[in-house]
C-alpha positions as CSV (number, residue, x, y, z in Angstrom):
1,X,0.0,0.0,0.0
2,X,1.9,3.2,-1.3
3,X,2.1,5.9,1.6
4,X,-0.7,9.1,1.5
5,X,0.3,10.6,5.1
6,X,3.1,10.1,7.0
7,X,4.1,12.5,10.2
8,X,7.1,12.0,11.8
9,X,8.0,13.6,15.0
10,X,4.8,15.8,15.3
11,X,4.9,18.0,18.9
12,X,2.4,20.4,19.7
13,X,3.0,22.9,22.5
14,X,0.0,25.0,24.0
15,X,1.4,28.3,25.9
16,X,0.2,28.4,29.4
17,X,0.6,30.9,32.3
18,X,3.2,28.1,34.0
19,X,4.7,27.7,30.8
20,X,4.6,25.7,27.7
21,X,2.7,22.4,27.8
22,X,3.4,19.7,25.5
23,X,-0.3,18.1,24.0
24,X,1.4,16.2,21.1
25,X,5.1,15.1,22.1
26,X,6.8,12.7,19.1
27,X,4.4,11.4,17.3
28,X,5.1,9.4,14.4
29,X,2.5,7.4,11.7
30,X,1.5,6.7,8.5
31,X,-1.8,6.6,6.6
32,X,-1.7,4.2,2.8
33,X,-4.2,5.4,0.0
34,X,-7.4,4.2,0.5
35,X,-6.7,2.7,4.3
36,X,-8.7,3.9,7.4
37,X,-6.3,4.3,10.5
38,X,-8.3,5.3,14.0
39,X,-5.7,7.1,16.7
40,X,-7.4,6.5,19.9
41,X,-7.5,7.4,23.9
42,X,-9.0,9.1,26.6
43,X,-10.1,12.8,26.6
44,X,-6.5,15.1,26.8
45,X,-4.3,11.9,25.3
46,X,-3.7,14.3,22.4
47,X,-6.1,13.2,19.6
48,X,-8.1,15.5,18.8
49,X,-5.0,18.5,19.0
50,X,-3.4,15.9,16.6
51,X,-6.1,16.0,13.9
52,X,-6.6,19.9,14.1
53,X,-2.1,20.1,13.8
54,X,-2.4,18.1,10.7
55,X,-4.5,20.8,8.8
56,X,-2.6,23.4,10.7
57,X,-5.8,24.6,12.1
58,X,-4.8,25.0,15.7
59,X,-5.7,28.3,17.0
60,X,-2.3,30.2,17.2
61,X,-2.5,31.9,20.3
62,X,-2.1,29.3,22.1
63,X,-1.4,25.9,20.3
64,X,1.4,25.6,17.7
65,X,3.1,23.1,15.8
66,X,6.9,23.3,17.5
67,X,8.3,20.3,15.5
68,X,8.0,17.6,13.3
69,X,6.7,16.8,9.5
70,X,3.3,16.2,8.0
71,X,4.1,15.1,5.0
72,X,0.9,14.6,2.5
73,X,1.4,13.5,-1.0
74,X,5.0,14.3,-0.9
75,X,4.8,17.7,0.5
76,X,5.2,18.9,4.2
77,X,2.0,21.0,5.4
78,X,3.6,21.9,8.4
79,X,5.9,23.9,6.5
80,X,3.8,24.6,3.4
81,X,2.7,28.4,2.5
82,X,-0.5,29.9,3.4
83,X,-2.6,29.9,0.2
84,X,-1.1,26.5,-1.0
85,X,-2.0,25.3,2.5
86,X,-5.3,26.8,1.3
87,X,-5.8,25.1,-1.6
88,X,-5.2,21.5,0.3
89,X,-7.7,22.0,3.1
90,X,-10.9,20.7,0.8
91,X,-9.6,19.9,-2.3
92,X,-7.2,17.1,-0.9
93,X,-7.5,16.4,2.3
94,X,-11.1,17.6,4.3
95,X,-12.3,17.3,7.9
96,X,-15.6,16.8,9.6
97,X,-15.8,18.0,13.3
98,X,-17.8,16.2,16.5
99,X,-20.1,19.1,16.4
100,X,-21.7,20.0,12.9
101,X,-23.8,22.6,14.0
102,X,-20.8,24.9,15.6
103,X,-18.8,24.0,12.3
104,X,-21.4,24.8,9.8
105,X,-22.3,28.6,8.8
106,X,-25.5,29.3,10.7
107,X,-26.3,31.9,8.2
108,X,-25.9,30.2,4.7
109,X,-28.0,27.5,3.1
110,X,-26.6,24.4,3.1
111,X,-26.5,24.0,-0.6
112,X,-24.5,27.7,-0.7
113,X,-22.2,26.3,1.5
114,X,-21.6,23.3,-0.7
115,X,-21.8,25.5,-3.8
116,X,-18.9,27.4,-2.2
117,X,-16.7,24.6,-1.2
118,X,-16.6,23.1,-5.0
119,X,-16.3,26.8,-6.7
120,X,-13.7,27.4,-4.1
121,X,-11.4,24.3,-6.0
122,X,-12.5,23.6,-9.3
123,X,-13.9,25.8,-12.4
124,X,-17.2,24.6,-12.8
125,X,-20.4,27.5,-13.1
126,X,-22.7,27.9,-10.4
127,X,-25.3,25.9,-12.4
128,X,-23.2,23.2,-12.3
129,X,-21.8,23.2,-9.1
130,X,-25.5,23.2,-7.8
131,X,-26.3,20.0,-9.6
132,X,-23.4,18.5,-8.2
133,X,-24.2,19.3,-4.5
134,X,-27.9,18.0,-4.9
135,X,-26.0,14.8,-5.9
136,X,-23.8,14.6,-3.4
137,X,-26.2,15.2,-0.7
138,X,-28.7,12.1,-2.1
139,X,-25.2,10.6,-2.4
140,X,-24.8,10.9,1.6
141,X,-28.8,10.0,2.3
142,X,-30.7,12.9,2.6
143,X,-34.2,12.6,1.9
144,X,-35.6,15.0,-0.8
145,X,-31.6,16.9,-1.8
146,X,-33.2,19.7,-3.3
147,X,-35.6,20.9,-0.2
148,X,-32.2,20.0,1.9
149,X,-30.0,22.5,-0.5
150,X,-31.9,25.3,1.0
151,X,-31.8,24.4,4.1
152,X,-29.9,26.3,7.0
153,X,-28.1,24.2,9.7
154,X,-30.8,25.1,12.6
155,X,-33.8,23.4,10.4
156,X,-31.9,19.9,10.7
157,X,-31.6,17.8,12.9
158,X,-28.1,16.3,14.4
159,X,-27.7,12.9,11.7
160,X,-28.9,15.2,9.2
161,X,-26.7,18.1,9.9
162,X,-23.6,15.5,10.2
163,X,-24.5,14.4,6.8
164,X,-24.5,17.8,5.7
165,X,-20.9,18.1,6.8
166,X,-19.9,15.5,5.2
167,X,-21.0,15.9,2.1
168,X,-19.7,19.9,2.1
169,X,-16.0,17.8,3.3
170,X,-16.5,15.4,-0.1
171,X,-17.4,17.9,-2.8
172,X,-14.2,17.9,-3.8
173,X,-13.4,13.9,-3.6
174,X,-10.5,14.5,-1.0
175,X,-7.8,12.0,-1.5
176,X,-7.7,11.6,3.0
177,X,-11.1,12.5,5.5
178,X,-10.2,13.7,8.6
179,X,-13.2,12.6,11.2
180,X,-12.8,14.6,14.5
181,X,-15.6,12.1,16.8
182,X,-17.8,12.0,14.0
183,X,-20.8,10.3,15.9
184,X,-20.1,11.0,19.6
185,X,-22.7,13.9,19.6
186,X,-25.5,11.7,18.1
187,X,-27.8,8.6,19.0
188,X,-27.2,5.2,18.9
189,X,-29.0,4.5,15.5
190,X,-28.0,7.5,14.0
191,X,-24.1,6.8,15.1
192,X,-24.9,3.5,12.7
193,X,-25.9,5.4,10.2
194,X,-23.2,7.5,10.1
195,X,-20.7,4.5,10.1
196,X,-22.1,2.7,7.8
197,X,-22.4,6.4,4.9
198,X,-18.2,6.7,6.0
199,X,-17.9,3.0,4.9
200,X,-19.4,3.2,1.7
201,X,-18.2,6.3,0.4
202,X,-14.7,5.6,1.4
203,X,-15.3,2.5,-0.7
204,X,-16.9,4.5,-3.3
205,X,-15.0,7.4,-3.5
206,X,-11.4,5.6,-3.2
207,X,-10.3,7.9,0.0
208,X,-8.5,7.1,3.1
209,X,-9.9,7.9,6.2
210,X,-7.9,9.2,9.2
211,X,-10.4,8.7,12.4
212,X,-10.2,10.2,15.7
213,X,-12.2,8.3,18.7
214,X,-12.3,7.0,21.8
215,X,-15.0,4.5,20.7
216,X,-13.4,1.5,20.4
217,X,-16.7,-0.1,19.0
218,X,-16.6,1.9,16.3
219,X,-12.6,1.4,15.4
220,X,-13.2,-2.3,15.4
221,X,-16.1,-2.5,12.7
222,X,-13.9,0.4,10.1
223,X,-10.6,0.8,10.8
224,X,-7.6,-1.2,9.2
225,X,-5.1,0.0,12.1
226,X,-5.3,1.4,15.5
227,X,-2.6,4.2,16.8
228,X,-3.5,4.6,20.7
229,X,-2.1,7.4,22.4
230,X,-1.4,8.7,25.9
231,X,-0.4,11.9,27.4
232,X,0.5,13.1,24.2
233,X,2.3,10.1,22.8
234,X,2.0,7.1,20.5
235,X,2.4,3.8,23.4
236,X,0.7,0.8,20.8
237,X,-0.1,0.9,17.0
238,X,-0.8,-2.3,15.1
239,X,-3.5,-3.9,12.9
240,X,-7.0,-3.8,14.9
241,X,-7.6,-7.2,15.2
242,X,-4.0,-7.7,16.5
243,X,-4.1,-4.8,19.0
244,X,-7.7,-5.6,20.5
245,X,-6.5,-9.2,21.0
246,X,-3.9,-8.8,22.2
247,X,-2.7,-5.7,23.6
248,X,0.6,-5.1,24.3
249,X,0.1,-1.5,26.6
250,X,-0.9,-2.0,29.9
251,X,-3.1,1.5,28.5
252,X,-4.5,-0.2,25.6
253,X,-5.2,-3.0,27.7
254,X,-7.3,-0.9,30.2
255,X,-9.2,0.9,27.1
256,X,-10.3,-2.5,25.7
257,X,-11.3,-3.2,29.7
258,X,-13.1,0.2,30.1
259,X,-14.8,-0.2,26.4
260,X,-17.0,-3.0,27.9
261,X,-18.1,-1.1,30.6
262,X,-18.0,2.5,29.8
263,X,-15.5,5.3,30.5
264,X,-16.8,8.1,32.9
265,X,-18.8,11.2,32.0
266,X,-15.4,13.2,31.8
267,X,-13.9,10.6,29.3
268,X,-11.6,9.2,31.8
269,X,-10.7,5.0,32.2
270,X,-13.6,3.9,34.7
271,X,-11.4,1.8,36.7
272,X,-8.1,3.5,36.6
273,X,-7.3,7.1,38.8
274,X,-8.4,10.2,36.2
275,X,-4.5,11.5,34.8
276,X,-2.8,14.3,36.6
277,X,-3.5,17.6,34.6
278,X,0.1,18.2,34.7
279,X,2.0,17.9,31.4
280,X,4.3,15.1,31.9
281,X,7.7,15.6,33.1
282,X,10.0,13.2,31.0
283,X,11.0,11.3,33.7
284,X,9.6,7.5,33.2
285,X,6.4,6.3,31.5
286,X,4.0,8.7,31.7
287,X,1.5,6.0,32.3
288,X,3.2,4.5,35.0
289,X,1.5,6.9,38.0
290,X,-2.0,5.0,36.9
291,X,-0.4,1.5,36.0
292,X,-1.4,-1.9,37.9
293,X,1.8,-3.6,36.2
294,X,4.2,-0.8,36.8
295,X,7.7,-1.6,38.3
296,X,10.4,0.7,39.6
297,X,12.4,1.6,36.7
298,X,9.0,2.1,34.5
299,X,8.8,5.4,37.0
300,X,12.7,6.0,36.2
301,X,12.9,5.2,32.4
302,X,11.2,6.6,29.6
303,X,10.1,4.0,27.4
304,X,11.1,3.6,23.3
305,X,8.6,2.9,20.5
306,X,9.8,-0.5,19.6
307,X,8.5,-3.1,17.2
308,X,7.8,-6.4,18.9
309,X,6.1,-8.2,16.1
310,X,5.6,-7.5,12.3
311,X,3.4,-4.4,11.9
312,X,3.1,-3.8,16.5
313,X,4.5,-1.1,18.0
314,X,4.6,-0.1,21.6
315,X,6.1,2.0,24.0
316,X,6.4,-0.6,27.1
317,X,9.7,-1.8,29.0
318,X,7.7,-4.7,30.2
319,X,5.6,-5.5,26.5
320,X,8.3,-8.0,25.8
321,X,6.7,-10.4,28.2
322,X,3.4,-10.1,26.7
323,X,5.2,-11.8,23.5
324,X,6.8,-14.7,25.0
């Protein structure tokens, strides 16, 4: 599978009154054309800040990318200009946020929005670019496309408004689809829905899929790899059926654990103590503080990304024992 994304060394600072605090510290994957990878954790592992670094899209005060490469289609966004930047966001690579309503123009139609988007990157007339969004929104299953073109945001209703978004993110057939918790704001059968449009348009439509979760439900029925993160850092990436068999992080472990029962209302591990709200200090796993198979040095020594098995990663001094 020929590489679409890879980011190498990715850290993210936030500036803070006590100084700068490191959300994204190292980070390092890869997405292949046409492959869905999910990076998951707990609310403040870094996820989300990574999927909003990517676009550069942080908002600068106070978040900014401090080092690393995002390198898309064999050019570096973190270090690409403004208005080529510009002419990536939506034409090649496009994002759909955990809250459609806040990320949609309250004030434009629907269809004007969509109209926008396409005009925005390719030449077509505004005839044309109409017809096109009336097909794309019957393309993501709205119910009567041309009453929905003129539309605003309010008159929908949340599974409708996500598959607005959606469909304003595919106008232009992006080559990658960023999903920033693309269902976590909606109801059970709607969440289905929703999983099931993302599955068949990335089929249809050729695209990889870059998804950002903490639903570890919804990572096992789409994704092709899982990248699990913690503190800020990648501990355990692998194939999903590999990972979620057999873990190889003590963390990983412990989000499988929590999955079947539920994490808490602030997104925390429901039988582990809530993290510190201190950025970690560098000194030994940053996971050891909350692990039940922590030893000494794991509080000492800071743990390497190393690959244990064909295609498993993970940051764990004691993850060689899971393998033997």
């Amino acid at each position: 599978m020929s590489s679409l994304l890879e980011v190498r060394g990715l850290a993210v600072e936030y500036r803070a009154s006590e100084g700068p605090v490191r959300a994204v510290d190292d980070l390092a994957f890869g997405i292949g054309r046409g492959e869905t990878v999910a990076i998951v954790g707990e609310s403040g592992s870094g996820k989300s800040t990574t999927a909003l670094a990517l676009l550069r899209l942080l908002p600068d005060p106070p978040g900014r990318i401090v080092a690393g490469e995002i390198v898309f289609a064999g050019r570096d966004l973190a270090r690409l200009p403004d208005g080529e930047l510009r002419d990536v966001r939506g034409r090649d690579v496009a994002m759909i946020f955990q809250d459609p309503l806040a990320a949609l123009n309250p004030i434009q139609m629907v269809g004007t929005q969509m109209v926008e988007m396409l005009r925005r990157h390719r030449k077509v007339s505004s005839a044309a670019a109409e017809r096109q969004a009336i097909e794309m929104l019957g393309l993501v299953g709205m119910p009567t496309p041309q009453r929905i073109f003129a539309r605003y945001p309010h008159q929908l209703s949340g599974g409708m408004r996500q598959r607005a978004m959606i469909g304003i993110a595919l106008m232009c057939h992006p080559q990658l689809l960023i999903a920033d918790e693309p269902t976590s704001a909606l109801d059970v059968t709607v969440q289905a829905q929703v999983l099931d449009l993302l599955a068949s348009l990335k089929q249809r439509l050729g695209m990889a899929l870059l998804l950002i979760t903490h639903d570890l439900a919804v990572v096992a029925e789409i994704a092709d790899r899982v990248v699990v993160m913690y503190a800020g850092r990648k501990v355990e990436e692998g194939p999903v059926r590999s990972v979620f068999t057999a873990p190889l992080h003590p963390y990983t472990a412990a989000l499988l654990d929590a999955s079947r029962i539920e994490l808490s209302a602030e997104g925390y591990l429901a039988e582990l103590p809530e993290p510190a709200p201190a950025a970690h200090s560098g000194v030994g796993c940053s996971f050891a503080p909350r692990c039940p198979s922590a030893v000494a040095k794991c509080r000492v020594l800071v743990p390497p990304l190393e690959e244990l098995a064909p295609g498993r990663k993970v940051a764990c001094i004691r993850a060689e024992e899971s393998v033997r």
